[in-house]
KOLROPA-770529 format. One record per residue (C-alpha): x, y, z negated. Coordinates in pm, whole numbers, padded with zeros to 5 digits, always signed. Each point is the difference from the previous one (the first is absolute). Layout:
% KOLROPA-770529
XYZ
...
This chain:
% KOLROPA-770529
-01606-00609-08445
+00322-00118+00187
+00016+00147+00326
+00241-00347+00210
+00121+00227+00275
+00163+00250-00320
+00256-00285-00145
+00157-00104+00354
+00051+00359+00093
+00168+00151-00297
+00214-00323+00005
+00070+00010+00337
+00054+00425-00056
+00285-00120-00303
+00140-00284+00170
+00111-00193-00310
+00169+00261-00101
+00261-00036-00309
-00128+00154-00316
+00350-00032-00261
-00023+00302-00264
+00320+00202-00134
+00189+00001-00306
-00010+00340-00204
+00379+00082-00029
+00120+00288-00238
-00107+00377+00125
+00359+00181+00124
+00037+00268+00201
+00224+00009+00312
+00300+00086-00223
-00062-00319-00222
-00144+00242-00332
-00291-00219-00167
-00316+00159-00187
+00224+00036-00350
+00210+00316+00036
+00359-00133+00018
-00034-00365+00058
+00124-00124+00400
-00134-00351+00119
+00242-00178+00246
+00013-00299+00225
-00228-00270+00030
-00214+00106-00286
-00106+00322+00281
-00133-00266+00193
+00274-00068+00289
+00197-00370-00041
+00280+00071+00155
+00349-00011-00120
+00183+00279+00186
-00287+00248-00043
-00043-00074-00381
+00383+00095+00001
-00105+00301+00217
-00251+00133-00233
+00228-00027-00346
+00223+00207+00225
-00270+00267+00068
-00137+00009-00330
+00323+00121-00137
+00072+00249+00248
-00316+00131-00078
+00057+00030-00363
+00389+00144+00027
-00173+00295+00195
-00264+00097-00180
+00069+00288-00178
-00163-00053-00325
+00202-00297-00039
+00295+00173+00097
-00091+00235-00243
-00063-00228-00320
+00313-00259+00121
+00212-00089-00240
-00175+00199-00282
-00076-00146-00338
-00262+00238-00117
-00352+00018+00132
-00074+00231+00295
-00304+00150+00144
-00348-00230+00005
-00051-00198+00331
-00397+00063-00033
-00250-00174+00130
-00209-00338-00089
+00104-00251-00269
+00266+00251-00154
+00085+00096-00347
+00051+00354-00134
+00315+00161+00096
+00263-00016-00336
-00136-00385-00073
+00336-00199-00008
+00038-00395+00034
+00094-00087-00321
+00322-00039+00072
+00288+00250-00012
+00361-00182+00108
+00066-00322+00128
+00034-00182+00335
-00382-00019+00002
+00012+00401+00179
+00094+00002+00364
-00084+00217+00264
-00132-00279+00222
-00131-00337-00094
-00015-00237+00347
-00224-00313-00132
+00067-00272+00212
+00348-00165+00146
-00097-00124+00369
+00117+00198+00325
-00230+00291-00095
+00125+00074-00351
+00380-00044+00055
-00041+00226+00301
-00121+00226-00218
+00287-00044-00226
+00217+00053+00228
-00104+00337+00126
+00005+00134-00313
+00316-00164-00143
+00179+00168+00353
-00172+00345-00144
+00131-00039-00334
-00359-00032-00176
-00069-00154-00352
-00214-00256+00093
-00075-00365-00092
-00162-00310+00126
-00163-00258-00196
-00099-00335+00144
-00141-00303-00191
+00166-00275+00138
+00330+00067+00247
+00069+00209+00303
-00179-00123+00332
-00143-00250-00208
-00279-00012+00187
+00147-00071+00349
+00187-00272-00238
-00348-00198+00000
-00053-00022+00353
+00095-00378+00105
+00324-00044+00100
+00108+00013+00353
-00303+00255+00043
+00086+00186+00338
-00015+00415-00089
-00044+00256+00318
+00115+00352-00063
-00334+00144+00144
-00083+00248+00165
+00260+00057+00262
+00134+00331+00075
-00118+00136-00347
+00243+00332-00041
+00164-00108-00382
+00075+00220-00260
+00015-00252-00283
+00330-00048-00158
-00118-00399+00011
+00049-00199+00306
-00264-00264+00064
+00155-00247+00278
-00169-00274+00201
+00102-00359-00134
-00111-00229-00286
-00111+00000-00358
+00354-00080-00111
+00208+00218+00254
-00262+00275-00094
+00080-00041-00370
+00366+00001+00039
+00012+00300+00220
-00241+00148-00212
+00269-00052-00380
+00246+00095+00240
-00111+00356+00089
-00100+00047-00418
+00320-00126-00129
+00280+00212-00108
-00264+00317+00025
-00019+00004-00375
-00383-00002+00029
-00134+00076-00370
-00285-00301-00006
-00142-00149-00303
-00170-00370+00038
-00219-00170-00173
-00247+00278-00062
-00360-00035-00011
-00193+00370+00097
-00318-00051-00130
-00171+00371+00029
+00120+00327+00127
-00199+00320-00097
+00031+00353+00005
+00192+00113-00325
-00006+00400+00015
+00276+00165+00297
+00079-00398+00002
-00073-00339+00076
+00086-00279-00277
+00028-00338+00087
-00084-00292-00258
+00149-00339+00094
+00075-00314-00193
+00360+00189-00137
-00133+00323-00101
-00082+00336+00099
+00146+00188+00336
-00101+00358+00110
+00078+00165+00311
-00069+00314+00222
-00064-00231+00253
-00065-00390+00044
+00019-00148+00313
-00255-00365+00003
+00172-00205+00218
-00160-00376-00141
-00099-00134+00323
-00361-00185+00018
+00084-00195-00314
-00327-00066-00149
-00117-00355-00065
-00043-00285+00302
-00361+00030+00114
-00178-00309-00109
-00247-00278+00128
-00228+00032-00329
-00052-00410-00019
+00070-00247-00241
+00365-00166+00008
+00170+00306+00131
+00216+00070-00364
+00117-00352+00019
+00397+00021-00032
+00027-00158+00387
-00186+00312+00112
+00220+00283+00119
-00047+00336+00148
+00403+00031+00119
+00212-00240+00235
+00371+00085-00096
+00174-00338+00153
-00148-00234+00207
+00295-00243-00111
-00164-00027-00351
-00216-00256+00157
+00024-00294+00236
-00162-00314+00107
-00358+00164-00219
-00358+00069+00163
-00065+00408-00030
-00284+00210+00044
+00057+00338+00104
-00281+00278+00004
-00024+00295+00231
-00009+00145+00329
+00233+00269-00004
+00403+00009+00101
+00114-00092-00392
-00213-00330+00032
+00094-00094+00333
+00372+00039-00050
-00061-00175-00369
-00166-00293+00187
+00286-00018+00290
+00264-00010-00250
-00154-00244-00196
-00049-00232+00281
+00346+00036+00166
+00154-00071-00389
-00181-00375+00048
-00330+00043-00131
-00341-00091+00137
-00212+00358-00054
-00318+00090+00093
-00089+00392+00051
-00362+00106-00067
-00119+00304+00137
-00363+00092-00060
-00024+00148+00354
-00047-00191+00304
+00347+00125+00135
+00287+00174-00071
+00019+00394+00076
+00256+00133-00215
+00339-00178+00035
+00262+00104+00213
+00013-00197+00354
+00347-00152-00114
-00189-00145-00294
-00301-00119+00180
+00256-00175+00279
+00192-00147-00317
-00314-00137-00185
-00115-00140+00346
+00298-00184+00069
-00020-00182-00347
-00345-00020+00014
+00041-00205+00330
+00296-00197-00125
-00248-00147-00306
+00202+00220-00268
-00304+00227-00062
-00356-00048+00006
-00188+00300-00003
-00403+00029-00138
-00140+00361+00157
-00361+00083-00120
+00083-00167-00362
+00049+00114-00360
+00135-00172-00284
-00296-00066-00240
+00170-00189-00299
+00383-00068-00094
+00040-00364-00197
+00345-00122-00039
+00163-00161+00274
-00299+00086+00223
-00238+00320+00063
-00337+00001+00173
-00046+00175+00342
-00380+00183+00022
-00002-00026+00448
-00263+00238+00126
+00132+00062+00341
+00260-00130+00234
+00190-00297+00075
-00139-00253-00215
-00379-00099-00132
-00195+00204-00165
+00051-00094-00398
+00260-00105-00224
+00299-00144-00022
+00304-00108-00185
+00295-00009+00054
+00350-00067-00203
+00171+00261-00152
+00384+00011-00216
+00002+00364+00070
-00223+00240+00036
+00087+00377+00146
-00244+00286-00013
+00126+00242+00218
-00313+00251+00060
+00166+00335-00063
+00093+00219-00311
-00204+00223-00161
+00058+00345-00095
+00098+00086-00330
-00339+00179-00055
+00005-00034-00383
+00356+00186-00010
-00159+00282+00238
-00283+00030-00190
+00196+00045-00337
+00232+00210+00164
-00289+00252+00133
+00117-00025+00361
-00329+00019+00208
-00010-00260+00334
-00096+00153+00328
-00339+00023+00081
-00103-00047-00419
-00304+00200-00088
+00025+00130-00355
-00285+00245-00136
+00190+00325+00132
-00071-00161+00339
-00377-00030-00084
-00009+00316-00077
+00151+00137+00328
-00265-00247+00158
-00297+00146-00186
+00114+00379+00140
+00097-00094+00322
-00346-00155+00087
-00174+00310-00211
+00150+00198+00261
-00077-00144+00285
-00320-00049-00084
-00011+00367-00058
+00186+00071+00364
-00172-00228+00181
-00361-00034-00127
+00033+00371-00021
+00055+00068+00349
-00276-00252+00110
-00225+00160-00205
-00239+00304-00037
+00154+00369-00109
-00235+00170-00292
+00095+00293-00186
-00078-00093-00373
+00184+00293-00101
-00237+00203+00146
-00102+00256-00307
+00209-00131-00238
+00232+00226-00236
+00304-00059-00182
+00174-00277-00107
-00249-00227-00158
-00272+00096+00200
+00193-00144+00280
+00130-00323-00177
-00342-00041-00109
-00139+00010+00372
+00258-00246+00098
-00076-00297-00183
-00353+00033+00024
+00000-00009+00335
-00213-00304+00067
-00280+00093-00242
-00046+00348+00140
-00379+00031+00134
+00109+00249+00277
+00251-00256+00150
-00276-00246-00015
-00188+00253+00253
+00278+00086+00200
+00170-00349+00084
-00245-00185+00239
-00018-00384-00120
-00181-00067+00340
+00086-00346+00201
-00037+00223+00294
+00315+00043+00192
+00144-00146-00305
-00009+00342-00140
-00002-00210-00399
+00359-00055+00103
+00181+00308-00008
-00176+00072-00276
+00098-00356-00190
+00361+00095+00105
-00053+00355-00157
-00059-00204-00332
+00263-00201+00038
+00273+00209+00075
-00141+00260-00328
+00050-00349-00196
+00353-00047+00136
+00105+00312-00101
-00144+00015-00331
+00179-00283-00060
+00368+00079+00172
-00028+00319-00256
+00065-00254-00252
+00192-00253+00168
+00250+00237+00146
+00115+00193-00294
+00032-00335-00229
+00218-00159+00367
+00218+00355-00050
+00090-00064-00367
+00045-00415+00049
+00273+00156+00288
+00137+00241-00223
+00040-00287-00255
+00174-00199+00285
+00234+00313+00095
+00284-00229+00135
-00209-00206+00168
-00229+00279+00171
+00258+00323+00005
+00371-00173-00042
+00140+00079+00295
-00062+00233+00252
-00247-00170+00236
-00208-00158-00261
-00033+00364-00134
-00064+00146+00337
-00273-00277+00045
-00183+00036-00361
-00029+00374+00118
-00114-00022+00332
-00283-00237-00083
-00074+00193-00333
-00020+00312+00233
-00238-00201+00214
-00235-00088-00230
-00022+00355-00140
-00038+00119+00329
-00265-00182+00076
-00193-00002-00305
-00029+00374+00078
-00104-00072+00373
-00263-00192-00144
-00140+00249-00279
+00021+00270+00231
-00184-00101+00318
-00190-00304-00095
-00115+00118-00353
+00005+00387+00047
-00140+00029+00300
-00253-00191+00289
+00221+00022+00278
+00110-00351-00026
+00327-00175+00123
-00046+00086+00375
+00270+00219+00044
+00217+00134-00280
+00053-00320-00207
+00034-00194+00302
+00282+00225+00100
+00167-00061-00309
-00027-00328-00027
+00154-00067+00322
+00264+00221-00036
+00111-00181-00350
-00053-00319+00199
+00273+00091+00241
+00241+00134-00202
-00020-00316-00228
+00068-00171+00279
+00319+00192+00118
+00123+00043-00367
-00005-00362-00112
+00032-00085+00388
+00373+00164+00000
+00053-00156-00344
-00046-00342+00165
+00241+00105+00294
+00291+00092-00250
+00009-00269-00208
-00089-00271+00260
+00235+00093+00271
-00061-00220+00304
-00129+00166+00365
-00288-00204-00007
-00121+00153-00298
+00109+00349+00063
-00121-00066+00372
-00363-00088-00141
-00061+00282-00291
+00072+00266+00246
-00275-00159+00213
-00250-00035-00290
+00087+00355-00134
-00044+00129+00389
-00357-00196+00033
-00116+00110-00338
+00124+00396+00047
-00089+00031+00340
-00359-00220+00079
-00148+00047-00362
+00146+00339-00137
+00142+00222+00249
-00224-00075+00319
-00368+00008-00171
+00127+00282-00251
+00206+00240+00174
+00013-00085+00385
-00392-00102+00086
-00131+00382+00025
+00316+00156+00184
+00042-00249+00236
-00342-00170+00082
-00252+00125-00184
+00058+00344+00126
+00048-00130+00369
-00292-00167+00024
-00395+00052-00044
-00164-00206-00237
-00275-00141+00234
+00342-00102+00235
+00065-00370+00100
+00313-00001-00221
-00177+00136-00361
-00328-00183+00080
+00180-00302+00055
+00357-00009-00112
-00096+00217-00332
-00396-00022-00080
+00125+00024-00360
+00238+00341+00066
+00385-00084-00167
-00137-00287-00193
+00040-00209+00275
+00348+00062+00039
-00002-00278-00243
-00145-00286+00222
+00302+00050+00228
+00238-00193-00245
-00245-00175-00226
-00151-00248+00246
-00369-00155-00064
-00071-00141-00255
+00218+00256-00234
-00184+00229+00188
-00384-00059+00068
-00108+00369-00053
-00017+00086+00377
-00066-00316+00133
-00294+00061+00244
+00008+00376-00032
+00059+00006+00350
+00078-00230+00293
+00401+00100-00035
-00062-00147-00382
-00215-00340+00134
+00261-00107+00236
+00326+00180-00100
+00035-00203-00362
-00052-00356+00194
+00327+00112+00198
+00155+00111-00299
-00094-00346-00214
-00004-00249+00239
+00236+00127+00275
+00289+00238-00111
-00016-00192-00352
+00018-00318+00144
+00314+00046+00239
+00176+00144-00319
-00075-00282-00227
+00072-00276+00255
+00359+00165+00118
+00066+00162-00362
-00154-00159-00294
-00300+00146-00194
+00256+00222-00161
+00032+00224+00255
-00308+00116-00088
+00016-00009-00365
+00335+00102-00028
+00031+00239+00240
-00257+00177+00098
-00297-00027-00272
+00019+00274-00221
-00099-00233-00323
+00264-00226+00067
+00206+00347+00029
-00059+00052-00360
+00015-00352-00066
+00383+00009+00124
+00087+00310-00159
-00129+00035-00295
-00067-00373-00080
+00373-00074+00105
+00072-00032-00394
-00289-00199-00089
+00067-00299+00244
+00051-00247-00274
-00315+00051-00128
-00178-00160+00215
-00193-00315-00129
+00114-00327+00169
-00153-00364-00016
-00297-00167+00126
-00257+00221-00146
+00138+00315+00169
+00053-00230+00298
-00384-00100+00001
-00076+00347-00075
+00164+00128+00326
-00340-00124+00174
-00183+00287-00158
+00070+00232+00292
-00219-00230+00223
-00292+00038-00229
+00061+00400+00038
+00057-00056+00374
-00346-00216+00063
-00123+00322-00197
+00147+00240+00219
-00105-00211+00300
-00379+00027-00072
-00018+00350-00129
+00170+00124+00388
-00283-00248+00173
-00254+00140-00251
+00133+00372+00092
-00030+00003+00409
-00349-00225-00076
-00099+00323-00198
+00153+00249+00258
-00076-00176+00313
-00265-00272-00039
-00271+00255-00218
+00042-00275-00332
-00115+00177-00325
+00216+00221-00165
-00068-00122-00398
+00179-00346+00019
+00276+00139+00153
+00049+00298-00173
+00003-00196-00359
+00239-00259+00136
+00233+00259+00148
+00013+00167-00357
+00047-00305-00201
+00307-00067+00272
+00132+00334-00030
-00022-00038-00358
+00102-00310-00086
+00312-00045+00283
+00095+00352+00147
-00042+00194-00337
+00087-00246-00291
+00198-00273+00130
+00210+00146+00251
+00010+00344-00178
-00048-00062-00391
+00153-00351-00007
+00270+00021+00264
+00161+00305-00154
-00077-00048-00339
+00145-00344+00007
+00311+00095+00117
+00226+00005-00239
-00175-00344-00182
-00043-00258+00325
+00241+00211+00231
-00121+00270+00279
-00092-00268+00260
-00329-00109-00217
-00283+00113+00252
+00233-00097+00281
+00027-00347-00096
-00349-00051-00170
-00261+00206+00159
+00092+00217+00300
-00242-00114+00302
+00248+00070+00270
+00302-00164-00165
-00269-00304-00010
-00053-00005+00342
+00394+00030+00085
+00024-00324-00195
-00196-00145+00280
+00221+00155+00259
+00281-00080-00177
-00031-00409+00031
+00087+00089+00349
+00263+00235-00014
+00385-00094+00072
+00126+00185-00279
+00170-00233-00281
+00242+00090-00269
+00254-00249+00093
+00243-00141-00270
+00410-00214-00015
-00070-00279-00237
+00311-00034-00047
+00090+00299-00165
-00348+00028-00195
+00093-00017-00367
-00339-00024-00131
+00040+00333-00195
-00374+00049+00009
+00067+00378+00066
-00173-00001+00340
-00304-00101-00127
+00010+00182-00309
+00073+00314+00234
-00365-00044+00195
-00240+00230-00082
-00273-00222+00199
+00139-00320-00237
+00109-00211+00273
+00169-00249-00114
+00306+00044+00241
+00269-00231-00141
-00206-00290+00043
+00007+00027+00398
+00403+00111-00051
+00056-00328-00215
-00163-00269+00287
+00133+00222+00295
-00310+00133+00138
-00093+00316+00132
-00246+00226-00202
-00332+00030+00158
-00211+00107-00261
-00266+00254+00116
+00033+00217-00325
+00345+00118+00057
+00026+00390+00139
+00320+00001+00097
+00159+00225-00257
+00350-00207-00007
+00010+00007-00389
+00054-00366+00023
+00308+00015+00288
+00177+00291-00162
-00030-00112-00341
+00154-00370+00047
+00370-00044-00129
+00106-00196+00272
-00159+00159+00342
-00214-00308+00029
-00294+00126+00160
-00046+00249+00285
-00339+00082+00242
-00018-00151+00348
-00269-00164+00223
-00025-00310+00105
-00009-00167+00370
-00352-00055+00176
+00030-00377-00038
+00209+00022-00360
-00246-00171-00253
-00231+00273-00030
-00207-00160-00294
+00350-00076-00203
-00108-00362-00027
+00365-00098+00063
+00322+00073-00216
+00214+00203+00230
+00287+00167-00023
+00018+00327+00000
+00103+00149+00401
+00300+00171+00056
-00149+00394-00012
+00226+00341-00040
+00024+00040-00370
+00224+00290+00072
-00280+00169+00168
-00199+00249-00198
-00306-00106+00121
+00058-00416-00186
-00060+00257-00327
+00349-00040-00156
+00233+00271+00077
């Protein structure tokens, strides 16, 4: 049954927000290194198209490799040394098949654009055997842009350390400046070769290309985003007047052209076409353009007035005849239909592709790829939270109780839920929902039975994966701290849950918050070093002093000294403040609805969470943005940024996910009732039975497995902001707030390069380069201010600020972005 009021309120909640997805780019750490031991990926193929910083990262790459020591070590050697280890490697002593020969360097650099002759450089200046191979000719592939093409040396203020100067101008004063920095430096460059696979060939990697064989210590992929042209999949497009490349506009004159796309490379295509004397029509299957640059939007208008250029938004090109295509019009300027038009020339310019078939040959895993390893990781991770968190919601029972020795006790353990006492002793009633804890106690026993095998077959697929799980220092430190975890706990559990009735009350609980916190400093102060702005270091100590201090140290450590001890329990302050002792330490922070469990307890607990909600929560969201919640005070959002800073990219993006976003109104119409329901019970005498059972299929369902089981276990597979985004009740009602809130994430146009990094960078997959691209600020609800998107954009195009009262506070107008203090910490840059 549709419910009318539902579909005007979630769209009115979302706003029309964009939906645009990412593209996977190769997996590389911060010092360029991709998943195969030895290989580097450079430049635009990491996912940033931009000239100088593609030059930038050839640089790095090679600085990287002259200092590592086991390079040092094997340099210039021609015998084998020690085994690099890890995944997709060959036994140590395996050679290449070949023993002399200009096919052994040191370094291979594939690739001859502004990132791989960088490279070169570095290492011909350090006296290192290395060579590049390149299939067609140096910087052949700024060589295709259309002439007269304007380049910007972007970003400003970058501190160079490439040996490669990229300088503001054209296509053809880039080029020449570009042969005049490489001549005379005796560059050793080899053209006209093909790479077609690169694999892991014992302490080496061998290269097979079109001439032959080439091994290295290390090869540095540096091919740009050179897969094929994307294509329009209809019939026509292989006819010989289709093209996917504009070289020179002066080719043609006085002919009718069609030109297909949205994006700067079409718009420029279409302008130079038309200024070289031909009539040209650009179709864009939007119903505006968001992407180009404002110079190239002012340029196509000014044609586009003058008769030069017709443009068709909201149309697709259905069928390509010759002389003439066939325009499918769904949307936009003209009918709805079909039309034709004449068409000489016809230029597909939709994007490039990446060369997924030679990555896939090649071994080299994309970011955010699941292969079975991951599945496996999956499958232990949930296992043990369902043993953690089922566990603690559940009933204690000692089913060692009697048991001897070894198999006596394995024995009792898995047949726990076929044991005729624990039938007797675990109350099934619907009675103050007493079935649940003992459902849970099931559960959790069923979770652990199944991380026992799930974690030790995660540990070997890790040990397999040694580089990629303990190759450097923090990825070891990491694999040991959670493998530490997970033993620790697993012997929290067996101890006090399965060998003994006491339950979780105090000693697990104790535990588990301690762990909590100090995964929150540990990965917290990871975040800090290796994203070094003051925002971020400004917010992590305020998460890490929220978590320790509210939901470790106060309840734990400081409740009896300092209150409990001070005060009688039948006092105004523990009758109402603390009805349930230091577990209500936890309400303080974790406003209703996270928190429901004293709600009603006492008149302090009826009155002081509408203050907190609706009051304190609504100030900050209107002045601040709903992330000053989420991303600085909420202690799952703590966890979220700290140890889900890694896992960013993982989370799902695209109009599913988008539509799924509306589940947290579902849980927050839930959590709505169930608090009515409660003070009914408390207050109004209702009966206890409804209640009870809907208050334990809540607590089961939300607080226990989708905020605990899911939104931990998930981490590492949809990123750590998963019951954030999808089911949290209070970040639901913030949405609300938040379509009245000043805050924006405001964006220069200009200087947007349409990188996609922003958006790939949201862990709450908000598609942020769309608003960047038309100019407007950012007002989805989702976002929790955690400034991935500002810090991580090449060119400083985004910062936080707030808009004016009157300032468009539903976005339904394109402005531009206001002036606001990007040098202040506070617009999340520096």
């Amino acid at each position: 049954m549709r419910i009318p009021i539902v579909g005007p309120y979630f769209r009115w909640l979302q706003k029309g927000n964009p939906t645009g997805t990412v593209e996977r780019y190769p997996e590389i750490d911060s010092d360029y290194r991709s998943s195969i031991p030895g290989l580097y990926i450079v430049g635009d193929l990491t996912g940033v198209p931009l000239l100088k910083l593609a030059s930038e990262s050839g640089a790095r790459a090679a600085r990287h490799i002259l200092a590592d020591p086991d390079f040092v070590a094997r340099q210039g050697r021609g015998e084998d040394a020690h085994s690099d280890g890890g995944e997709g490697g060959n036994k140590a002593g395996e050679t290449t098949g070949e023993t002399t020969g200009e096919g052994r360097h040191d370094v291979l650099i594939i690739g001859a654009g502004p990132a791989g002759l960088a490279c070169a450089l570095a290492f011909a200046r350090a006296g290192a055997d290395y060579l590049v191979l390149e299939s067609s000719r140096p910087f052949s592939t700024i060589e295709n842009f259309p002439a007269g093409k304007p380049i910007l040396a972007k970003p400003d203020g970058y501190a160079a350390v490439s040996p490669l100067a990229i300088r503001d101008g054209s296509k053809e004063s880039l080029l020449a400046d570009l042969h005049g920095q490489i001549d005379g430096q005796g560059l050793k460059l080899r053209a006209g070769v093909r790479v077609d696979r690169i694999r892991r060939d014992g302490n080496r990697l061998r290269v097979e290309t079109s001439r032959g064989g080439f091994s290295a210590l290390r090869v540095v992929l540096a091919i740009g985003k050179t897969g094929d042209a994307r294509r329009l999949g209809i019939p026509g497009e292989d006819l010989p007047h289709v093209s996917n490349r504009l070289i020179d506009p002066g080719d043609f004159h006085g002919k009718s052209i069609l030109v297909a796309g949205g994006g700067d490379t079409a718009v420029e295509a279409a302008c130079a076409l038309a200024e070289a004397g031909n009539q040209v029509t650009l179709a864009y299957r939007g119903g505006a353009l968001s992407r180009p640059k404002p110079e190239n939007r002012e340029r196509l208008e000014f044609l586009r007035e003058g008769g030069r250029i017709e443009t068709a938004f909201g149309s697709v090109p259905k069928a390509i005849r010759p002389g003439e295509a066939v325009l499918s019009e769904t949307r936009g300027e003209g009918p709805p239909g079909e039309r034709t038009l004449a068409a000489d020339q016809v230029f597909v310019l939709i994007g490039r592709e990446l060369p997924i078939a030679f990555l896939k040959r090649s071994g080299i895993r994309l970011a955010g790829g699941k292969d079975a390893a991951g599945f496996v990781f999956l499958a232990a991770m949930l296992a043990f939270f369902c043993m953690v968190y089922f566990g603690k919601a559940g009933a204690a029972h000692d089913v060692f109780r009697g048991v001897h020795g070894l198999t006596g006790t394995a024995w009792a353990y898995l047949t726990v839920p076929f044991r005729p006492d624990l039938a007797r002793d675990l109350p099934w009633s619907l009675h103050h929902y007493s079935w649940y804890p003992s459902l849970c106690f099931l559960l959790g026993w069923a979770g652990s039975l199944a991380f026992l095998i799930a974690g030790p077959v995660a540990l070997i697929a890790a040990l397999r994966r040694r580089r990629r799980y303990f190759g450097t220092p923090w990825a070891r430190f990491k694999s040991a701290y959670f493998i530490a975890v997970a033993v620790f706990f697993a012997g929290i559990y067996f101890r006090f849950l399965l060998g003994q009735t006491a339950g979780w009350s105090e000693a697990p609980t104790y535990w588990y918050s301690l762990l909590y916190s100090l995964t929150v400093i540990v990965f917290g102060l990871r975040r800090m070093a290796v994203k070094k702005t003051r925002y971020i270091r400004r917010q992590m100590l305020v998460l890490m002093a929220v978590q320790v201090f509210f939901l470790f140290l106060l309840p734990f450590h400081l409740f009896d000294p300092l209150i409990k001890s001070h005060f009688a329990a039948d006092s105004w302050l523990m009758r109402e403040v603390f009805p349930a002792g230091k577990y209500s330490c936890f309400g303080l922070v974790l406003f209703w609805p996270l928190d429901m469990n004293d709600f009603g307890r006492s008149a302090f607990w009826t009155w002081f969470p509408f203050v907190q909600t609706f009051g304190i929560l609504f100030f900050i969201v209107w002045r601040w943005g709903k992330g000053a919640y989420c991303g600085w005070i909420c202690s799952c959002g703590g966890m979220a940024e700290a140890l889900g800073d890694e896992s960013r990219e993982q989370a799902p993006h695209g109009k599913g996910p988008k539509r799924m976003d509306n589940i947290g109104q579902v849980v927050l119409a839930a959590a709505l009732a169930l608090t009515a329901a409660g003070y009914a019970s408390r207050h109004l005498g209702a009966g206890p039975l409804w209640l009870d059972t809907f208050r334990g299929v809540y607590k089961l369902g939300i607080d226990v497995f989708f905020a605990g089981v899911l939104g931990l276990g998930l981490y590492f597979f949809l990123s750590g902001r998963v019951w954030c985004r999808f089911g949290c009740p209070l970040a639901a009602l913030m949405h609300v707030y938040a379509r009245f809130s000043r805050f924006r994430i405001f964006a220069e146009k200009k200087k947007c390069i349409s990188c996609n990094i922003c958006t790939k960078s949201c862990h709450m997959g908000i598609d942020v380069m769309n608003y960047a691209n038309q100019g407007i600020p950012m007002n989805d609800v989702q976002c929790v201010r955690c400034s991935a998107c500002v810090q991580a954009c090449p060119t400083e195009t985004l910062a936080f600020g707030s808009i004016r009262a009157q300032a468009d506070p539903e976005n339904r107008g394109r402005q531009e972005a206001p002036d606001f203090p990007k040098q202040d910490w506070k617009a999340g840059i520096r």
